[in-house]
C-alpha positions as CSV (number, residue, x, y, z in Angstrom):
1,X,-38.0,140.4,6.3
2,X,-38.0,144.1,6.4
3,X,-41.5,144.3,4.7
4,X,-42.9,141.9,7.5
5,X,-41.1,144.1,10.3
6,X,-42.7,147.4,9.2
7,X,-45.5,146.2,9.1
8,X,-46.2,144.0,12.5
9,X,-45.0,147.5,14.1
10,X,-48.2,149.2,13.5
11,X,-50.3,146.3,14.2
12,X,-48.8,145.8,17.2
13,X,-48.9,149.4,18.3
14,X,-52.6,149.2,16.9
15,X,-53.0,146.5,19.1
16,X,-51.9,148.5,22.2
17,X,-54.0,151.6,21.6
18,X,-56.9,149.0,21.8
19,X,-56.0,147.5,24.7
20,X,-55.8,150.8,26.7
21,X,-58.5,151.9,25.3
22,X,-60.6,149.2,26.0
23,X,-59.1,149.1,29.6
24,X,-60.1,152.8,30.0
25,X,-64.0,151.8,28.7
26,X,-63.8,149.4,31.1
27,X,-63.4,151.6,33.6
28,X,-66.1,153.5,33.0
29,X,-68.8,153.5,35.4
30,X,-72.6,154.5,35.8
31,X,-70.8,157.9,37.3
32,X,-69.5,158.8,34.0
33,X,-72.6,158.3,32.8
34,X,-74.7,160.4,34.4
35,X,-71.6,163.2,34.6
36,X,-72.2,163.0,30.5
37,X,-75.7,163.3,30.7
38,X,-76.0,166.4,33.0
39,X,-73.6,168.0,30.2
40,X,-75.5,166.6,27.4
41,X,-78.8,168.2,29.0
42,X,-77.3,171.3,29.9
43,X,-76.3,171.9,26.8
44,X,-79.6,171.3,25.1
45,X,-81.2,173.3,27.6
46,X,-78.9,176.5,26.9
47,X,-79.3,175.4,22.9
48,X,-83.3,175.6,23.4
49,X,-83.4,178.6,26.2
50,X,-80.6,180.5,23.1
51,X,-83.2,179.9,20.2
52,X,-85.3,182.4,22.2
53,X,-82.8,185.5,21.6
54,X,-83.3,185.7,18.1
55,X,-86.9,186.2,17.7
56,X,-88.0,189.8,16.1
57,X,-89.6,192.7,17.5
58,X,-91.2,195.9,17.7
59,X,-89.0,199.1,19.1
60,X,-91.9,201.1,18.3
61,X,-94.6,199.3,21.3
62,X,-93.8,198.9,24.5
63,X,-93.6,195.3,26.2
64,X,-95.6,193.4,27.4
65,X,-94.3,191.1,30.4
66,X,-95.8,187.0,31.3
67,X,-96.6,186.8,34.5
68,X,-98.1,183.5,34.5
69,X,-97.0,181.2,36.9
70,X,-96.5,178.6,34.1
71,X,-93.6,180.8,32.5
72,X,-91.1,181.3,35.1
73,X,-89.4,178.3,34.5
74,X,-88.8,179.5,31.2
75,X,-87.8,182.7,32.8
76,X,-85.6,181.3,35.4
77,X,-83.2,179.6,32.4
78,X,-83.5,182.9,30.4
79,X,-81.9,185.1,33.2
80,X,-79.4,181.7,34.4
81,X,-77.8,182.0,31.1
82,X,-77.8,186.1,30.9
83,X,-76.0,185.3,34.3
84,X,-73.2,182.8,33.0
85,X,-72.5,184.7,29.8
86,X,-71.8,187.8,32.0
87,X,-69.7,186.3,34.4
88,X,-67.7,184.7,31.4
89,X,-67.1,188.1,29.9
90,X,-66.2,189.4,33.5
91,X,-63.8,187.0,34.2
92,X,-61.6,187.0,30.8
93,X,-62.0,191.1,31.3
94,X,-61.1,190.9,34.8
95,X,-57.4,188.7,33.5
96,X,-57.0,191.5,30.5
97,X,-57.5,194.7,32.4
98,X,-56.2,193.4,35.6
99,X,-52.9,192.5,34.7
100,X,-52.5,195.5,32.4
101,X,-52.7,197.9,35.2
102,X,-50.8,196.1,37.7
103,X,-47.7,195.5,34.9
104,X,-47.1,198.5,33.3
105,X,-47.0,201.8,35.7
106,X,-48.1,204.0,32.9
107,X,-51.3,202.0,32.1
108,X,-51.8,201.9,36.0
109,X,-52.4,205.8,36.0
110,X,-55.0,205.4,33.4
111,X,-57.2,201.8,34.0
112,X,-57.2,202.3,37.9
113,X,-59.0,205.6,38.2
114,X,-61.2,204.6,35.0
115,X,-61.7,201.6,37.2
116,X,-63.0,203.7,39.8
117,X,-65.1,205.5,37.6
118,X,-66.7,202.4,36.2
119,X,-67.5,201.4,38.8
120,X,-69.9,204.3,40.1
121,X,-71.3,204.9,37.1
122,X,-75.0,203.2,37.5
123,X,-76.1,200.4,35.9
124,X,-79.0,202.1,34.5
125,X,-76.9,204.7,33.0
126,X,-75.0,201.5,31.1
127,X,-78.3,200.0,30.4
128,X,-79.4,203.2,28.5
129,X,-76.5,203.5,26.2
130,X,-76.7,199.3,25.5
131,X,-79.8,199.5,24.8
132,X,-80.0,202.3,22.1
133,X,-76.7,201.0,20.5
134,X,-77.3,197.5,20.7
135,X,-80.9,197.9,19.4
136,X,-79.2,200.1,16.5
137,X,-76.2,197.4,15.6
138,X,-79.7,194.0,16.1
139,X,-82.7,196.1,14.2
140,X,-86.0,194.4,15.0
141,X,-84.4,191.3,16.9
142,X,-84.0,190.2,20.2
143,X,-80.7,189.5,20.3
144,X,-80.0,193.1,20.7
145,X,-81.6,193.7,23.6
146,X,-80.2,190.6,25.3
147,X,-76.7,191.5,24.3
148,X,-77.8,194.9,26.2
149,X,-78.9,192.9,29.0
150,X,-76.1,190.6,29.3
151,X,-73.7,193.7,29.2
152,X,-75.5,195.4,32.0
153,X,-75.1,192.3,34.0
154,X,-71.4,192.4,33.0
155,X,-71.2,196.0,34.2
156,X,-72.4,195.1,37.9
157,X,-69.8,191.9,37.8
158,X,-66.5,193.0,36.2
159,X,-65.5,195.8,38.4
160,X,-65.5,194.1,41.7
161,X,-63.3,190.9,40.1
162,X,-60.8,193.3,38.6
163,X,-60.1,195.1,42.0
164,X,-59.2,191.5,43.4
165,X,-57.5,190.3,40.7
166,X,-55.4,193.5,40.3
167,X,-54.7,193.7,44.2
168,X,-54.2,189.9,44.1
169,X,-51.0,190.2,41.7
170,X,-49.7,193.5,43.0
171,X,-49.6,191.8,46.5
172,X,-47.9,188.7,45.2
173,X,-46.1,186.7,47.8
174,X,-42.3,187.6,48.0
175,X,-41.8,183.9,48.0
176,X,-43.2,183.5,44.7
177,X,-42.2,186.4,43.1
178,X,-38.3,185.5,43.7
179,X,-39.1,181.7,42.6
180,X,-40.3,182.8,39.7
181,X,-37.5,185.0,38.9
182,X,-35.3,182.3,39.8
183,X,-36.1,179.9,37.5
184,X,-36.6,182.0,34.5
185,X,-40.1,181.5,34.1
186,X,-41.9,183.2,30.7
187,X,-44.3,186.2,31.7
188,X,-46.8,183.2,30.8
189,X,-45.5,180.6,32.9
190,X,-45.4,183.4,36.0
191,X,-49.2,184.0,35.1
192,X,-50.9,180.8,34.8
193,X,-48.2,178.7,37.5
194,X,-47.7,181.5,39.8
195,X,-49.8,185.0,39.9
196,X,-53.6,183.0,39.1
197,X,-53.1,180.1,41.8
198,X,-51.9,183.3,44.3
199,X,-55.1,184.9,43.4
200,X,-57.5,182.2,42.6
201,X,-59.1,182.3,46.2
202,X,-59.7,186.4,45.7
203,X,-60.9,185.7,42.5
204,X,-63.3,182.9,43.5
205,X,-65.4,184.6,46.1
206,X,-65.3,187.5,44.7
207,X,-66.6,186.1,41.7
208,X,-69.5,184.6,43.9
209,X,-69.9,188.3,45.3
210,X,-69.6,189.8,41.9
211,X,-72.6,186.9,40.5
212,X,-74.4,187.8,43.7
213,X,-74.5,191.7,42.5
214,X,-75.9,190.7,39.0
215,X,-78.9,189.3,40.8
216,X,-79.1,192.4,42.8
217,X,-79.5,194.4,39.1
218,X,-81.9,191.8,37.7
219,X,-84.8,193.8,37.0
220,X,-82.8,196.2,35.9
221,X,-81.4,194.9,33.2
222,X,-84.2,192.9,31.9
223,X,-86.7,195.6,32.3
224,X,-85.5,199.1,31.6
225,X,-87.6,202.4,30.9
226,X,-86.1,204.5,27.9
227,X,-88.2,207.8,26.9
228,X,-91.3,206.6,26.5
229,X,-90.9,203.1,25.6
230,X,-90.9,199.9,28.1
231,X,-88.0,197.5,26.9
232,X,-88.3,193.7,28.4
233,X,-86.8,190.0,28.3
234,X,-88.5,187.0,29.6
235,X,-86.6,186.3,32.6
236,X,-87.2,186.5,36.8
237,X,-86.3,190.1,37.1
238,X,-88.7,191.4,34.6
239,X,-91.4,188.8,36.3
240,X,-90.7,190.6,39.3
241,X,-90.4,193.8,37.8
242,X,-94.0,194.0,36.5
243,X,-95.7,192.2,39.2
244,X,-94.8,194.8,41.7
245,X,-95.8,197.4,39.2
246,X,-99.4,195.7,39.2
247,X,-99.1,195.7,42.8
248,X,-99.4,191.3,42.9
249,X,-98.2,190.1,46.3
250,X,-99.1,186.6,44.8
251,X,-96.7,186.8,41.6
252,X,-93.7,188.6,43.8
253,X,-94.4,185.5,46.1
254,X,-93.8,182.9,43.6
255,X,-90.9,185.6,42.0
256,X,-89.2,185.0,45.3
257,X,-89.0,181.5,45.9
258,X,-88.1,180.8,42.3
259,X,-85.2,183.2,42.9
260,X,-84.4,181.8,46.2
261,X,-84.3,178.1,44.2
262,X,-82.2,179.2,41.6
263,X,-79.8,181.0,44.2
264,X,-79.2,178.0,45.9
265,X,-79.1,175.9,43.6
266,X,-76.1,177.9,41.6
267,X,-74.5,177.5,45.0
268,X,-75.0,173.6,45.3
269,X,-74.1,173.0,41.9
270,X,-71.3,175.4,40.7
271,X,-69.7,178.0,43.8
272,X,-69.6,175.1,46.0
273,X,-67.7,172.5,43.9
274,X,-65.5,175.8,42.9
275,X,-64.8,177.1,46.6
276,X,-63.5,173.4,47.7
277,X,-61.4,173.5,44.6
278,X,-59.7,177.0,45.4
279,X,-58.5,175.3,48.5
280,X,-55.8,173.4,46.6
281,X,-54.2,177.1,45.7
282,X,-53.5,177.8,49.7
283,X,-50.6,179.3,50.5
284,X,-49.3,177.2,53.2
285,X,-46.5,174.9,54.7
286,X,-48.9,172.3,56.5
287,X,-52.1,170.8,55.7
288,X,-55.3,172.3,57.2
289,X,-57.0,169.9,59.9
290,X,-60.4,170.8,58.2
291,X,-61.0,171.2,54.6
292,X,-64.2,172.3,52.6
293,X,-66.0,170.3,51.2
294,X,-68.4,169.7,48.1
295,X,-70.8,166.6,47.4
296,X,-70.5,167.7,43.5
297,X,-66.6,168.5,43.6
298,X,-66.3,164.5,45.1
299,X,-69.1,163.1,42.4
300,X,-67.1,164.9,39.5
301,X,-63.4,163.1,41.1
302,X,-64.9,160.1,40.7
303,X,-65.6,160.3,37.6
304,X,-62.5,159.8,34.4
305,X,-63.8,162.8,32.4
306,X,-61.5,165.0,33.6
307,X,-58.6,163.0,32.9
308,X,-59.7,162.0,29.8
309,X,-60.8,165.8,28.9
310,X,-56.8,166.9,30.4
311,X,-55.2,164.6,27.8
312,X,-57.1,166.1,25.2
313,X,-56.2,169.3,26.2
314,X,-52.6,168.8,27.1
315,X,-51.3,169.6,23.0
316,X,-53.3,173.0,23.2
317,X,-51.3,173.5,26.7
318,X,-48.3,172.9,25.4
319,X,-49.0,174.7,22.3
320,X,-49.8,177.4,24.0
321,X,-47.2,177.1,26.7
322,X,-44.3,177.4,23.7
323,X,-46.4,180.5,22.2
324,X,-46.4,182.6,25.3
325,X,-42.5,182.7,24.8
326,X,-43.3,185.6,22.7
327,X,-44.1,187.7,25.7
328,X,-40.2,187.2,27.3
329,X,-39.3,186.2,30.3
330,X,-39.9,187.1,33.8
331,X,-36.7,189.4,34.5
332,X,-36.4,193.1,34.9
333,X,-32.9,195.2,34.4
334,X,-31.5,196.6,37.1
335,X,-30.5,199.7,35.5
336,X,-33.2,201.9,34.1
337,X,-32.4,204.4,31.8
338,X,-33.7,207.1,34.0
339,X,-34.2,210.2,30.9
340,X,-35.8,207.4,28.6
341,X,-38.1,206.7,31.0
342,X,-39.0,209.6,32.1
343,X,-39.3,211.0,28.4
344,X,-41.9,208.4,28.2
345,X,-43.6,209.4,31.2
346,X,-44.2,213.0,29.3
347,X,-45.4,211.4,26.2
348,X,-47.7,208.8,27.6
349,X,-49.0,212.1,30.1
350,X,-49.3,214.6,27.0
351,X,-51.3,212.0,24.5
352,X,-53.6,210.6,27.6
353,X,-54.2,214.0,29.2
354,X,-55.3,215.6,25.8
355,X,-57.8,212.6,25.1
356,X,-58.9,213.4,28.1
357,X,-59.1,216.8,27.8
358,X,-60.9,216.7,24.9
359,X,-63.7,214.4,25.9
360,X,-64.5,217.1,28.8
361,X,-64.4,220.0,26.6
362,X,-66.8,218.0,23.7
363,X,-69.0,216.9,27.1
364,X,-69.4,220.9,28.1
365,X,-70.4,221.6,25.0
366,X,-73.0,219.3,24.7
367,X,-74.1,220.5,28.1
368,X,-73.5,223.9,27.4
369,X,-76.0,223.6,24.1
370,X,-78.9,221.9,26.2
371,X,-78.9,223.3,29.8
372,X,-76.1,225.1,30.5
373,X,-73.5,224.0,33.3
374,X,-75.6,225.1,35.8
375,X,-77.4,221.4,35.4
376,X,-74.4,220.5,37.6
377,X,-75.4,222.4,41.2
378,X,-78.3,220.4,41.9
379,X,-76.6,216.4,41.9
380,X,-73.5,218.0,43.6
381,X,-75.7,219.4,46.3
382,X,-78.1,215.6,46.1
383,X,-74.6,213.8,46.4
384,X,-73.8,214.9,49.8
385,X,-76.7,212.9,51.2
386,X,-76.2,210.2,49.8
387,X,-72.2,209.9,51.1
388,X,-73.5,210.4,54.0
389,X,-75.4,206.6,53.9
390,X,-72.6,205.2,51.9
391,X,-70.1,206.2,54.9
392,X,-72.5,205.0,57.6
393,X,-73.2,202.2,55.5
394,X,-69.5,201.0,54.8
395,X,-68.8,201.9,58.6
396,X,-71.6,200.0,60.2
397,X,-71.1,196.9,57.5
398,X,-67.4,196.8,58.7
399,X,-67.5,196.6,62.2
400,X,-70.5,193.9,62.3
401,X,-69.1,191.7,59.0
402,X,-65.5,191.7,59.4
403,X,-65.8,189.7,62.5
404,X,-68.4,187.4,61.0
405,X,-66.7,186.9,58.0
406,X,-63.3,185.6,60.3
407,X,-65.3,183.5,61.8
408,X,-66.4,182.1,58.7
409,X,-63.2,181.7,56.9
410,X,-61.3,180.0,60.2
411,X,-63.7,177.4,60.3
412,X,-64.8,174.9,56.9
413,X,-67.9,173.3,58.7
414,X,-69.2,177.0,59.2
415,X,-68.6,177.9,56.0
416,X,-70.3,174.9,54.1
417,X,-73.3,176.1,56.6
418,X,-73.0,179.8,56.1
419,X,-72.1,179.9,51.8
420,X,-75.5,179.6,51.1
421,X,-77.4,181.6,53.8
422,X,-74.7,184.4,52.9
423,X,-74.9,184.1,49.2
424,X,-78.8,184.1,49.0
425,X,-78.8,187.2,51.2
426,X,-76.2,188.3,49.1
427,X,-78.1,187.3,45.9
428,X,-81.6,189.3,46.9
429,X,-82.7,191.8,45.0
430,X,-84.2,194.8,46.6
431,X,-86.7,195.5,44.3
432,X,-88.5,192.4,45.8
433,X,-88.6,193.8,49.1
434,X,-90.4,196.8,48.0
435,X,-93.6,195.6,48.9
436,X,-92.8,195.3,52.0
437,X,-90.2,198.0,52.6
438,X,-92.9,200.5,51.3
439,X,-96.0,198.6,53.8
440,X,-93.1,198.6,56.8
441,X,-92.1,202.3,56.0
442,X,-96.1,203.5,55.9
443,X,-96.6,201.6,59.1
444,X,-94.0,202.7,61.2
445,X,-93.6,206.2,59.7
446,X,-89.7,205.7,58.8
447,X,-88.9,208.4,56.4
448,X,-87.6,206.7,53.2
449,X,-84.3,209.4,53.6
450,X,-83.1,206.9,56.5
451,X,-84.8,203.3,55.3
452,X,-83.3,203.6,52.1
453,X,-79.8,203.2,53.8
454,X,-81.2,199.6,54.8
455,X,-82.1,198.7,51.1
456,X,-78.6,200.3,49.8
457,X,-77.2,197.6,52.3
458,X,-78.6,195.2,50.2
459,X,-76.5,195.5,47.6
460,X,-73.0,196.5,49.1
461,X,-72.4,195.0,53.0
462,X,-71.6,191.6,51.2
463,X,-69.2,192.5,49.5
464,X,-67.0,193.1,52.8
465,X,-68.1,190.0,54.1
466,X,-67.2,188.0,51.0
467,X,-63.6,189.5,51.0
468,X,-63.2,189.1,54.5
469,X,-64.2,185.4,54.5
470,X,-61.7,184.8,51.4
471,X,-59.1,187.0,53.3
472,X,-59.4,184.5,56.4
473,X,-59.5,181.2,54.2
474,X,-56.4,182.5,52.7
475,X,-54.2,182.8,55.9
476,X,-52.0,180.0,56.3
477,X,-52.2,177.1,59.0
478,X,-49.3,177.5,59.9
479,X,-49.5,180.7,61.1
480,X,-53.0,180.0,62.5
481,X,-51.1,176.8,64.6
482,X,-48.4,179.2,65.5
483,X,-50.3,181.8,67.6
484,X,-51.9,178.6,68.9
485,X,-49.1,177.5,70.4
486,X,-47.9,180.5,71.5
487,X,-51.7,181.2,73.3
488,X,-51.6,184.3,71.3
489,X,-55.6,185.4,71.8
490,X,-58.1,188.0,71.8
491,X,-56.7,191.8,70.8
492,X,-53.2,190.4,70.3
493,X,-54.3,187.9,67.8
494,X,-56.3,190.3,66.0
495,X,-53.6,192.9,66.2
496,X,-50.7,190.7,64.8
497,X,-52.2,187.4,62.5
498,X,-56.2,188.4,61.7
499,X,-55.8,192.4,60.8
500,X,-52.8,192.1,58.7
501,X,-54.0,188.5,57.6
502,X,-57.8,190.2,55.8
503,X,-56.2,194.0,55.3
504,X,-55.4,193.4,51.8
505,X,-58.9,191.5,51.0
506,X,-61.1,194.2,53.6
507,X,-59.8,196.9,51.5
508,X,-60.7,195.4,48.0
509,X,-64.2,194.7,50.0
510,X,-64.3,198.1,51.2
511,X,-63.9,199.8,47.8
512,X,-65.9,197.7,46.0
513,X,-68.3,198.1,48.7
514,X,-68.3,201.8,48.5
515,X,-69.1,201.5,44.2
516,X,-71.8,199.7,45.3
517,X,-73.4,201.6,47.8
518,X,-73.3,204.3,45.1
519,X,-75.0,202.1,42.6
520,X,-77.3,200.7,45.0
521,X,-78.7,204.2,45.8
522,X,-80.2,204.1,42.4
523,X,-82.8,201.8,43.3
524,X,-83.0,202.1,46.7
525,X,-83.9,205.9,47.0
526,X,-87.1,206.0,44.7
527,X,-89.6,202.3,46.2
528,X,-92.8,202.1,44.8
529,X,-95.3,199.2,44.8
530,X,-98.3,199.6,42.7
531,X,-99.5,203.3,43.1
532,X,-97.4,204.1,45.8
533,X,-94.0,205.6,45.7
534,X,-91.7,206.8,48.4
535,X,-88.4,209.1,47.6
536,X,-85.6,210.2,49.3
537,X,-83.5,213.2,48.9
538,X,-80.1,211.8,47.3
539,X,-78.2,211.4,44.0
540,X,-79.8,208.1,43.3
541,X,-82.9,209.3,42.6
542,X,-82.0,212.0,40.8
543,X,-80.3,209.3,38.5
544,X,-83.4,207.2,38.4
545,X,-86.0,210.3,38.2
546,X,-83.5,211.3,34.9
547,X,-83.4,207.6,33.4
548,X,-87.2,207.1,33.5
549,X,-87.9,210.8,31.9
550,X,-85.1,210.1,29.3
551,X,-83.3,213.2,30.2
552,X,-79.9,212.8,29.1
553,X,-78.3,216.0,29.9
554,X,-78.9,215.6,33.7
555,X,-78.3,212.1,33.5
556,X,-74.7,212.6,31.8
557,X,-74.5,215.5,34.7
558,X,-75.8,212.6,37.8
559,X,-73.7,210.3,36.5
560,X,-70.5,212.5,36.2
561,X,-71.2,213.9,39.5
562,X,-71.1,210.0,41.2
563,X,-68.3,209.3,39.2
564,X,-66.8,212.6,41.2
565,X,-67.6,211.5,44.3
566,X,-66.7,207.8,44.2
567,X,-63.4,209.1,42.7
568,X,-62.1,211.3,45.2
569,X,-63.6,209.0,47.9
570,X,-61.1,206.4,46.6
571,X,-58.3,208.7,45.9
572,X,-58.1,210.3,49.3
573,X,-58.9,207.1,51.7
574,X,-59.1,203.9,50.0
575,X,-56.3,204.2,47.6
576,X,-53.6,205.2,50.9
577,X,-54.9,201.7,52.2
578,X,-54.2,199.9,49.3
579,X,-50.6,201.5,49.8
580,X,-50.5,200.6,52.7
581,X,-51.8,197.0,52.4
582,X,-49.1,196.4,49.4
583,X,-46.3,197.6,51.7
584,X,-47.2,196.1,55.2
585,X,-49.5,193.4,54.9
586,X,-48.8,191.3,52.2
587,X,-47.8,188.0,53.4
């Protein structure tokens, strides 16, 4: 009897599993299927596009680029996945640093101003250090100079995210922050259930903005000049790159529409499923009368993948759930020992400040050795010119985006219209307008000292736009319905729901912004196409003039004197907004 018992147990609970699981095939429809062959084809296509990274070659000759029209496909996948790696890298740096600086006050001191420089220093300054150590770690293969590439990308994506995501949890809803505390959440728990849902719509579009700026550096990073020696990857931007060196109006043509396809089609298929999504993570008390939407985002619901991929998953959640109990739990004492802590404070001060000190005095030396520190007055004097464009740019971007981007955010029709008009634009490399910024310049006898504030535009007015819209999308209905009611319009509303509503956002937008005005300038004050080159007086072209010729003291001494100015620019001004954002105009 008991033998028979045991053993009907597992034939009936055999039996069961069966069932279910031939209910759940069942189930299954022609959506699933062609949900599991986009993946499967994706995945050979990144597979066969990879195999191309490994191939050897020559540091020794310089490169030669395709430019058949037959190859840009090819091209187009090369610099898509180059793109996606970056942004991967980006976005687990962005959790890391991010939430480093905004939890431990020391470490704040340290990663937010090494933020700020990181994020003037030029990606072409980046770009030569990756490539000479990457090629040194890869010898003779490929994959070193796409791991060079894809960290260059990295470097024009990561700073931007990390400003959100920082300002994003030191801004956290007092709401939250108490609930949290209330319930004895793990630092884990508070993370993934409370401070990434707070910040996921930041994060989002600023993500988009952050991609958008790694299209801007495209030919950059896959076509760089180092001494004497031309270093290149098949891709779009090094397409570009060396038609408008050989002066092809034809090529750049076809460079341009394959861009503008890939653009918008990244939008269809991945930032507009992932912008609908973010609207579950609203901070609100009644539902929004419209909602965004996404053709892909509904396809994918209809499909059981994601359940089925969930339940996989759930073990490693919970795994990893009971893990992140090592990290304590979300409580602080009310009594701080005030001499311990400060004691700290003097350590943590003496052992960073004499790093520190010590990379600037090994730095002069170096400079001292090759051109003495005088190699410093000329980008000091070159830098003033060019904050003068980066504070008319930043000004003029502000008062004629913030407004558009309002508009944008309040309204989900407008903004399934404007995402992709917006994040092309965004998305556009300046180096493919320098046919025609160098024929319109000629024509009209613009001096390049002024035009090159429109190209610097290029690469930095989004990024208040793109805060400004997620800033909007993130103010609640209810508040929105509430000045509504109470015919609260014009000034007033702007004065006491839309200001203090995008503040926190603008000024992420406007710092960010700033950084890459300053980048920008790199390749927006020297524009050549073919034999002709225009260049403007400015720090950027200093930079570039010191890239191309290999010069490394004045590059170290351009890039240290950006670094200077983007520094103090955020010290004094941006930094007292932030402070004033945290204090005022959090929600």
């Amino acid at each position: 009897m008991s033998f028979r018992t045991n053993t009907s147990a597992p034939a009936t609970q055999s039996s069961s599993l069966s069932a279910r699981s031939a209910d759940r095939l069942s189930r299954f429809s022609w959506v699933d299927v062609v949900v599991a062959a986009a993946v499967l084809v994706l995945l050979y296509v990144a597979l066969r596009v990879g195999k191309g990274t490994t191939v050897s070659f020559s540091t020794s000759q310089s490169a030669k680029v395709d430019t058949s029209v037959g190859e840009l496909p090819y091209d187009a996948a090369r610099s898509l996945l180059r793109m996606f790696l970056a942004l991967a890298l980006s976005t687990v740096f962005t959790f890391v640093y991010a939430y480093a600086a905004a939890k431990s006050r020391r470490l704040e001191r340290i990663l937010i101003p090494a933020l700020d420089i990181l994020q003037s220093v030029p990606v072409l300054a980046f770009l030569t250090v990756a490539v000479t150590g990457f090629i040194a770690l890869f010898p003779g293969s490929m994959l070193g100079l796409e791991c060079a590439s894809i960290f260059a990308i990295f470097t024009s994506q990561a700073w931007n995210m990390t400003f959100s995501f920082y300002h994003s949890l030191t801004s956290l809803p007092r709401e939250l922050d108490e609930l949290s505390r209330s319930f004895g959440f793990t630092r884990w728990m508070r993370f993934w259930k409370v401070e990434l849902p707070s910040g996921t719509i930041g994060l989002v579009w600023n993500g988009m903005m952050s991609f958008g700026g790694g299209w801007f550096f495209l030919v950059a990073s896959e076509a760089v000049t180092l001494g004497n020696t031309d270093y290149a990857l098949p891709g779009v931007g090094s397409y570009a790159g060396a038609a408008i060196t050989d002066g092809d109006l034809g090529k750049v043509g076809w460079a341009i529409a394959t861009m503008a396809i890939m653009v918008v089609g990244v939008n269809f298929l991945f930032w507009r499923p992932l912008t609908a999504w973010a609207e579950r993570f609203k901070n609100e008390q009644s539902e929004a009368s419209e909602v965004q939407k996404s053709y892909v985002l509904n396809f994918l619901r209809r499909s059981h993948w994601p359940q089925l991929l969930g339940r996989a998953l759930h073990p490693a959640g919970q795994a990893l759930s009971r893990a992140g109990r090592v990290f304590g739990v979300d409580d602080q004492p009310l009594v701080v020992d005030r001499t311990r802590q400060r004691t700290g404070d003097i350590a943590f001060a003496l052992v960073a400040g004499g790093l520190i000190l010590w990379g600037l005095i090994d730095l002069g030396h170096y400079l001292h050795d090759h051109t003495g520190l005088g190699v410093f007055g000329e980008p000091l004097l070159l830098g003033l010119a060019t904050l003068a464009r980066v504070v008319v740019l930043v000004a003029v971007a502000t008062l004629v985006w913030v407004p558009v981007g309002v508009k944008i955010g309040f309204s989900p029709k407008l903004t399934r219209i404007a995402q992709p008009v917006v994040q092309v634009l965004a998305s556009f490399p300046a180096n493919f307008l320098f046919p025609l910024a160098v024929w319109f310049f000629l024509r009209t006898g613009l001096t390049i000292d002024i035009g090159g504030m429109f190209l610097m535009a290029l690469g930095a007015q989004w990024y208040i736009l793109f805060n400004t819209i997620a800033g909007a999308m993130a103010i609640p209905t209810d508040l929105r319905e509430a000045m509504d009611d109470l015919g609260v319009t014009g000034w007033q509303r702007w004065k006491r729901l839309i200001i203090p509503g995008i503040f926190p956002a603008y000024v992420t937008g406007g710092i960010t912004a700033s950084g890459g005005a300053w980048n920008a300038s790199i390749v927006s004050e020297v524009v050549g196409f073919g034999g002709t080159t225009l260049t403007a007086t400015g720090l950027g072209a200093y930079i570039a003039h010191a890239t191309e010729a290999g010069n490394f003291p004045e590059l170290i001494a351009g890039v240290a004197v950006m670094s200077l100015y983007v520094v103090s620019l955020n010290r004094f001004f941006w930094r007292r907004l932030y402070r004033l954002a945290e204090s005022r105009y959090s929600l």
